[in-house]
Residue frames as qw, qx, qy, qz and C-alpha x, y, z in Angstrom:
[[0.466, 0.402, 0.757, 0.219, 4.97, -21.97, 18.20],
 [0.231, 0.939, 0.115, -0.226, 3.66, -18.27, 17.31],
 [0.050, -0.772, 0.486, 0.406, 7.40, -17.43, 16.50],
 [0.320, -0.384, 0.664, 0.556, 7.89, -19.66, 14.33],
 [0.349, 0.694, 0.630, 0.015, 5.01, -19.46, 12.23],
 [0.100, 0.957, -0.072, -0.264, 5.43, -15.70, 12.23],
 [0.425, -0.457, 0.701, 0.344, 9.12, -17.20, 10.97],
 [0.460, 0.181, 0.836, 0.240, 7.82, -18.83, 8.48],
 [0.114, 0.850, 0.383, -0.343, 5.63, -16.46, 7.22],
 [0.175, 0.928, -0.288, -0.161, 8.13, -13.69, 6.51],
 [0.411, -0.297, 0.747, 0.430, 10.92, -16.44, 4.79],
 [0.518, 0.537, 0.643, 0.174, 7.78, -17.43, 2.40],
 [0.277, 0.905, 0.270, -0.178, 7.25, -13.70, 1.93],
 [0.256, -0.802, 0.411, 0.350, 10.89, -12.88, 1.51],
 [0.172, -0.237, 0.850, 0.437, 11.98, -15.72, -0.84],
 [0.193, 0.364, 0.748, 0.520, 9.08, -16.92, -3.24],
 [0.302, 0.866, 0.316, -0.240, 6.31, -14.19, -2.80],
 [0.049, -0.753, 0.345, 0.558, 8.49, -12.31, -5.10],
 [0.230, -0.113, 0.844, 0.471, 8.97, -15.09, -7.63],
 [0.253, 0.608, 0.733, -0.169, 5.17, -15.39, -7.61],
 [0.180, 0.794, 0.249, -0.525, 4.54, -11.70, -8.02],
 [0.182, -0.312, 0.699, 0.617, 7.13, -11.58, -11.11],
 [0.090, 0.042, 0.808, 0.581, 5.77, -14.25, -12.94],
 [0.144, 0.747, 0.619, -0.196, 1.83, -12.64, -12.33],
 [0.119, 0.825, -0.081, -0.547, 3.22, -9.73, -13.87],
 [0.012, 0.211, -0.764, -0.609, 4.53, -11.12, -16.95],
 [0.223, 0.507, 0.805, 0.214, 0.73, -12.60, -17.50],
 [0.240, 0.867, 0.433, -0.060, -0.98, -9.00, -17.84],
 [0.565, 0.270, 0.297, 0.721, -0.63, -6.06, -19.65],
 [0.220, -0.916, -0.311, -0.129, -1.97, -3.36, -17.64],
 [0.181, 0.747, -0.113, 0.630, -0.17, -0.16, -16.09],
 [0.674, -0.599, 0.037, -0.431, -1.20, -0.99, -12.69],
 [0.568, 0.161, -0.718, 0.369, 1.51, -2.82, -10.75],
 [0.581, -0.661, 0.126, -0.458, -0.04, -3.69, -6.61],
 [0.476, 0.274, -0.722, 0.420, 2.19, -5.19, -4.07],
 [0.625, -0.727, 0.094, -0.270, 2.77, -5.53, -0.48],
 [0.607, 0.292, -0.618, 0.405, 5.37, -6.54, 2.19],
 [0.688, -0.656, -0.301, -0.079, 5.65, -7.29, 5.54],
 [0.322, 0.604, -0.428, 0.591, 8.29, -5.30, 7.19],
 [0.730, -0.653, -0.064, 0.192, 9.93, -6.11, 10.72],
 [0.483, 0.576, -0.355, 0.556, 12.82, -4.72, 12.47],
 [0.565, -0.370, -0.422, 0.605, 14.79, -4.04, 15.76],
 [0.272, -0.921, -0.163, -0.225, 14.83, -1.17, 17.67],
 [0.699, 0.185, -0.296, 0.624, 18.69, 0.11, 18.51],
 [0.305, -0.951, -0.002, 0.055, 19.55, 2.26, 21.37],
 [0.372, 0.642, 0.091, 0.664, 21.57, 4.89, 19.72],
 [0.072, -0.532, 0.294, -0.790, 21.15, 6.97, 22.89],
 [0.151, 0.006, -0.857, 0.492, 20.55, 6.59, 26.62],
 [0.504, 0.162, 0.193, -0.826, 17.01, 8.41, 26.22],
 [0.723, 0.200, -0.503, -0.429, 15.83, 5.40, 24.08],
 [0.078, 0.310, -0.936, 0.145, 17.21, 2.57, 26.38],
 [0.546, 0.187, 0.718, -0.390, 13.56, 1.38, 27.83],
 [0.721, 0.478, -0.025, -0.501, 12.50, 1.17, 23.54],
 [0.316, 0.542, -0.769, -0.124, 15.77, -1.23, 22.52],
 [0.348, 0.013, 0.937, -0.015, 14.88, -4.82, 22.20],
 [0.513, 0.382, 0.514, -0.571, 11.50, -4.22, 20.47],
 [0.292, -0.027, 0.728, 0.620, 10.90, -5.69, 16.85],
 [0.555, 0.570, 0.048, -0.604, 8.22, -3.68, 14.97],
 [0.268, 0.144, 0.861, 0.408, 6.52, -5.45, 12.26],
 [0.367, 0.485, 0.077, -0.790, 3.81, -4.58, 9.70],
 [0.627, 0.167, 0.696, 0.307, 2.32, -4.43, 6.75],
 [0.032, 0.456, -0.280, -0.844, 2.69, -2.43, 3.56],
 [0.450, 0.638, 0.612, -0.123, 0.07, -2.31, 0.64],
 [0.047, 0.626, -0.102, -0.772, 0.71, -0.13, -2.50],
 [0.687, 0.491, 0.518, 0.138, -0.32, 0.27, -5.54],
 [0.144, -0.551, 0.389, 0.724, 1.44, 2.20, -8.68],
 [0.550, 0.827, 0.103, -0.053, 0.56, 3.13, -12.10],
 [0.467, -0.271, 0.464, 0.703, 4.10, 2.64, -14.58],
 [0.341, 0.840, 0.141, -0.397, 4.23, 5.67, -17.06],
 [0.822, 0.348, 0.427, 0.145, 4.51, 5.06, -20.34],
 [0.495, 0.015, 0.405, 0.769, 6.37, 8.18, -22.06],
 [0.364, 0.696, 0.508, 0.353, 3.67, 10.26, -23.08],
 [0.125, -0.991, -0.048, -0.019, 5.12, 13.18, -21.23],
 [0.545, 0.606, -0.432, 0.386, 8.66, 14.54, -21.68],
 [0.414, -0.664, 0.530, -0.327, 9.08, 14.48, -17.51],
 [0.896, -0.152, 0.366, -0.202, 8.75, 10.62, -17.80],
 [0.845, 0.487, -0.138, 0.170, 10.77, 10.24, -20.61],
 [0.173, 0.755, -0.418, 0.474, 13.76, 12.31, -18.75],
 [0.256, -0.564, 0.685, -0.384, 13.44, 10.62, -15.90],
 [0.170, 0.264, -0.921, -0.230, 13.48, 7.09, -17.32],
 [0.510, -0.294, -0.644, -0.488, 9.85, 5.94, -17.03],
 [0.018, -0.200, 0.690, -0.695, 9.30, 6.39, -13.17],
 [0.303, -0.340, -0.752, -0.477, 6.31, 5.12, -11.49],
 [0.255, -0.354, 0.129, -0.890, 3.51, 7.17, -9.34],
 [0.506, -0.303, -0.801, 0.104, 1.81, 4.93, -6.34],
 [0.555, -0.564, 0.150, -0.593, 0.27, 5.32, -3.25],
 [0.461, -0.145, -0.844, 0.232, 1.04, 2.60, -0.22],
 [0.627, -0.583, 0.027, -0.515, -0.92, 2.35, 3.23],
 [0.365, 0.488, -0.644, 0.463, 1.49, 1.22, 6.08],
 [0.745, -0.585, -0.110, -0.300, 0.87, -0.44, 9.48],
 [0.410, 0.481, -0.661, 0.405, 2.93, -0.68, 11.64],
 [0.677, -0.692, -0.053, -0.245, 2.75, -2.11, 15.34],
 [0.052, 0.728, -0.535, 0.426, 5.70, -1.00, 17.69],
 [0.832, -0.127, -0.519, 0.152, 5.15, -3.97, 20.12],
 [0.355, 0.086, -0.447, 0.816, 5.18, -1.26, 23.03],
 [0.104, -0.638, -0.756, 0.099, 3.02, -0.07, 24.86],
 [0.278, -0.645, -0.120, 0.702, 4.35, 3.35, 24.79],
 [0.047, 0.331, -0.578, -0.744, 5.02, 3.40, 21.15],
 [0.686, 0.338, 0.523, -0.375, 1.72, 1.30, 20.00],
 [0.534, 0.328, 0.633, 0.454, 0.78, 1.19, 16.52],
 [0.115, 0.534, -0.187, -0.817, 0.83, 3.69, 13.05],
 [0.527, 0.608, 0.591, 0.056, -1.01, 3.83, 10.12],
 [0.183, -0.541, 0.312, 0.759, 0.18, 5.88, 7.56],
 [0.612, 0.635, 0.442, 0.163, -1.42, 6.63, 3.54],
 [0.396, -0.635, 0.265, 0.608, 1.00, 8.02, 1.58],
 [0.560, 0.793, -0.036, -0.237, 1.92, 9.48, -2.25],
 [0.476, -0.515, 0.535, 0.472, 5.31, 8.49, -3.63],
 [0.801, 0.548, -0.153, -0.188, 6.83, 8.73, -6.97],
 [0.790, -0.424, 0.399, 0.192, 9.30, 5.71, -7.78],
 [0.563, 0.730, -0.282, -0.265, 12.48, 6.32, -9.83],
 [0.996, 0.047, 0.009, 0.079, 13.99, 3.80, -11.33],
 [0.159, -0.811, 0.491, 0.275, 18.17, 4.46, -10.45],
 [0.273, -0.264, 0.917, 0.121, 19.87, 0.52, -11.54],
 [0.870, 0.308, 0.132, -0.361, 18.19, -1.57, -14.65],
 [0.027, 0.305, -0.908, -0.286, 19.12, -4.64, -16.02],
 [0.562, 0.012, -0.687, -0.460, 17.16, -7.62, -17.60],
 [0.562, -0.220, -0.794, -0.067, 16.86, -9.48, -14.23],
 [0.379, -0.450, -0.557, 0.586, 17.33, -6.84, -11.63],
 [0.144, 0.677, 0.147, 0.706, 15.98, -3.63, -11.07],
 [0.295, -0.432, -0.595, 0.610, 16.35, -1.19, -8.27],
 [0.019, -0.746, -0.405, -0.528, 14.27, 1.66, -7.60],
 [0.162, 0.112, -0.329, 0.923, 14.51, 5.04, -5.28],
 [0.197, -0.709, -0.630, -0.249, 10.63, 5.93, -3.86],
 [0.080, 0.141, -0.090, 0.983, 10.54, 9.49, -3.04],
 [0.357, -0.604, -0.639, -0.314, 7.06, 10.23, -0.90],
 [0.303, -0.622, 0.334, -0.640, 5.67, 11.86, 2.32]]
C-alpha cells in the first residue's frame, strides 16, 4: 500500500502539478517564480566497488525559488533574460550507509530552447 501511494504521489506530481503551477503563474505579475519537485532514482553499479549500493532508489525533495530578470542590465539582456534562484534539496539514500543530504544552493538559470509552449532551461549552481 505505501508503494503505491508513494506511486501515486509522484504521477500527480509529474503530470498535473505542472499544469497547475503554469496556470498560477499566468494569474500574477511578480518576478518571483517558487517551485518544487520530488526527485527519485536508481542507483546503477557502474563498478564492482558500488555493488552493495545498486538496487537503492533515492528520493527527495527540491524547493527553489528564483527571481526572472527583466533587462535592466546589459548581462541579462546578452544572455536572454536568465533567472537567479536558490533551491534547498533533500535527499534520502534509503541506505544505511549512504543516509540522507541536505543541500542550499545558488544557481543561475539560462534559458537555452524557447518557444510559446515549451521552454527549456540550463541551471548552472554549486
Amino acid at each position: 500500500m505505501p508503494r503505491l501511494l508513494s506511486g501515486l504521489i509522484y504521477s500527480f506530481s509529474f503530470f498535473f502539478a505542472p499544469l497547475f503551477c503554469n496556470s498560477l503563474a499566468a494569474q500574477q505579475a511578480s518576478n518571483f517564480v517558487i517551485g518544487a519537485a520530488l526527485p527519485k532514482g536508481s542507483i546503477i553499479m557502474h563498478s564492482a566497488k558500488i555493488k552493495h549500493f545498486a538496487g537503492t532508489h533515492p528520493s527527495g525533495l527540491e524547493l527553489n525559488v528564483q527571481y526572472q530578470t527583466t533587462g535592466t542590465k546589459y548581462w541579462q539582456q546578452l544572455y536572454s533574460y536568465p533567472r537567479i534562484g536558490a533551491s534547498f534539496v533533500y535527499l534520502n539514500y534509503h541506505h544505511p550507509v549512504l543516509g540522507q543530504s541536505f543541500a542550499l544552493s545558488p544557481y543561475l538559470s539560462l534559458p537555452a530552447f524557447k518557444k510559446l509552449t515549451n521552454r527549456v532551461h540550463f541551471r548552472f549552481g554549486t
